[in-house]
C-alpha positions in Angstrom: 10.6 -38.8 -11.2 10.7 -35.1 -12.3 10.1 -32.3 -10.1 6.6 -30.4 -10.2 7.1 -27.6 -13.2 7.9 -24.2 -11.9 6.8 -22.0 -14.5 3.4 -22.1 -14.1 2.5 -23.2 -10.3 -1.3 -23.4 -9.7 -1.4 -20.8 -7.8 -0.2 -18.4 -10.7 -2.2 -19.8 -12.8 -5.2 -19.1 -10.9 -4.4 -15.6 -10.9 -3.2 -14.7 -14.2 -6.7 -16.2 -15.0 -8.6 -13.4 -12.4 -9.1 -10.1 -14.7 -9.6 -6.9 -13.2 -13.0 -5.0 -14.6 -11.2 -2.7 -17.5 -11.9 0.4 -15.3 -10.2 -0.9 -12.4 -6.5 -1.8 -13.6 -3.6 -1.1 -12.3 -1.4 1.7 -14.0 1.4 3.7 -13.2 1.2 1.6 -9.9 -2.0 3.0 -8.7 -5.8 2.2 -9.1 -7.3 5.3 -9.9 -5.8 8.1 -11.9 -4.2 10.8 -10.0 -3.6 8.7 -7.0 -0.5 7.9 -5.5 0.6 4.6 -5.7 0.8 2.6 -2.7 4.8 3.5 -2.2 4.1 7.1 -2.5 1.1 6.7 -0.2 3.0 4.7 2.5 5.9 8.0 2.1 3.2 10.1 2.9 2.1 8.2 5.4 5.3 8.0 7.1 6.6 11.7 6.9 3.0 13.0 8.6 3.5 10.2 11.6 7.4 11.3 12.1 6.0 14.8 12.4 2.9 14.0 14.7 6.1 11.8 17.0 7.9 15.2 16.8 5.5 17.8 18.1 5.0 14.9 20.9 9.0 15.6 21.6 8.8 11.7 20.3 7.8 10.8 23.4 7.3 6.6 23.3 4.3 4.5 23.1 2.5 6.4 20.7 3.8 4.9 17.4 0.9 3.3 16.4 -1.3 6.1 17.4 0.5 8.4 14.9 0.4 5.9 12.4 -3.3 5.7 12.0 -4.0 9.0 12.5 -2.0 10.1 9.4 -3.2 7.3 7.5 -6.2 8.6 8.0 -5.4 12.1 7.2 -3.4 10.9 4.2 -6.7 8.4 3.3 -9.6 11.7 3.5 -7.3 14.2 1.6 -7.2 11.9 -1.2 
């Protein structure tokens, strides 16, 4: 008996056949022009929370906190 084909699992297959609308693809890693993509959004993201930790004297227990609140800042100026 031969093992299930590898190339093409189902699951692929399914999504290869789900098209974005034309004005929706991805390019240059983000969805909408003049965006950053999602690893120069998650940067972003990351230097404003080290910065809110800091002017807290990175005191702990407020990671997540800082987190979401410059996601949030990153998320309205863009």
């Amino acid at each position: 008996m031969e093992p299930p084909s590898r190339k093409n699992p189902p699951a692929l297959q399914s999504a290869a056949a789900t098209q974005l609308p034309a004005g929706n693809r991805i390019t240059s890693g983000s969805l909408v022009r003049g965006s950053p993509s999602w690893i120069e959004r998650h940067e972003l993201i990351s230097q404003l929370a080290y910065y809110k930790a800091q002017q807290r004297g990175f005191a702990p227990g407020h990671e997540w906190e800082d987190w979401f609140a410059a996601e949030r800042e990153v998320t309205e100026s863009g």
